[in-house]
N, C-alpha and C positions, 0 to 999 in steps of 0.2 A: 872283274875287279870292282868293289863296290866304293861309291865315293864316299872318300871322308868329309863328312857333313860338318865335323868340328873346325877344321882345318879351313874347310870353304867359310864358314862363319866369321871366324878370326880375323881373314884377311878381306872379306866382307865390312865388316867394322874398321879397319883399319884405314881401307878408302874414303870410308863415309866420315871418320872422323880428320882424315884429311880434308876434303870436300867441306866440312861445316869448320876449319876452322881456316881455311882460304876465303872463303865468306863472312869471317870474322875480321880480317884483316885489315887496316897494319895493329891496330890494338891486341888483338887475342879477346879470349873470353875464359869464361869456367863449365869446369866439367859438368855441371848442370845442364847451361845451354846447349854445349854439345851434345848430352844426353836427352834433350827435346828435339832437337834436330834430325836424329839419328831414330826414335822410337815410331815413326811413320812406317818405318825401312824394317827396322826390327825392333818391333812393341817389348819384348819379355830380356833387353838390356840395360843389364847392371850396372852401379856405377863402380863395384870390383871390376865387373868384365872391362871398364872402359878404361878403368885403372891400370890393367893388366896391360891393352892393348895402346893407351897411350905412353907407356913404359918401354914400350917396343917401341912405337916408332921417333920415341927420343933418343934410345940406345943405336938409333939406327941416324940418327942427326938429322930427322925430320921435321921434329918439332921442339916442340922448348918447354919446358914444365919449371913456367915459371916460379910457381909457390907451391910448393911440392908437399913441406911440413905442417901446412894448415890441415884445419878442415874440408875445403874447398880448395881444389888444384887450380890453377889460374893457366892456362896453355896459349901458345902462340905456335903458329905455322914460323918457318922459317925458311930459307930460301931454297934451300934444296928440294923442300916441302911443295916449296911453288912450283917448283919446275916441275916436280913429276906430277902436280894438278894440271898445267898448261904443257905437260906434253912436251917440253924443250928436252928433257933427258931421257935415259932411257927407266924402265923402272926392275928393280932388283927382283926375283922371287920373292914372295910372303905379302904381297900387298897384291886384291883384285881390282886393277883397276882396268875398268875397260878398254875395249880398241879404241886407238883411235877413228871418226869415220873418216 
């Protein structure tokens, strides 16, 4: 079976923008800086793809998109958000977020 590379990416990004915006916290930030954050990890992300991917993890009540109809998305982690960054919950299919050690 060969792995889906796409699928591995999505929920790739999906951590890492968990991850930078639990380091933003309690204020939030904008998908900019997320998107500096996240370009070490993986250089050639868009700010559609982050659009895409932080659309998911609000539908999933991870995080919070505070100003949605701008220009620039303004996003906040939110508590659920935390928990599965500190490992207090369990975490759902669609997000890679590593073992814990």
């Amino acid at each position: 079976m060969k792995p889906d590379l796409d699928r591995a990416r999505r929920e790739e990004l999906r951590w890492l923008i968990l991850r930078a915006l639990y380091a933003a916290q309690p204020i939030g930030t904008t998908e900019n800086i997320v998107k500096n954050a996240i370009e070490p990890c993986v250089p050639d992300v868009s700010i559609t793809e982050l659009r895409t991917q932080m659309d998911y993890l609000a539908e999933r009540g991870l995080i919070t998109i505070v100003e949605r109809y701008r220009p620039t998305w303004f996003v906040k982690i939110n508590r659920y958000g935390v928990d599965v960054v500190e490992y207090t919950i369990e975490v759902e299919p669609g997000i890679a977020r590593p073992k814990e050690w």
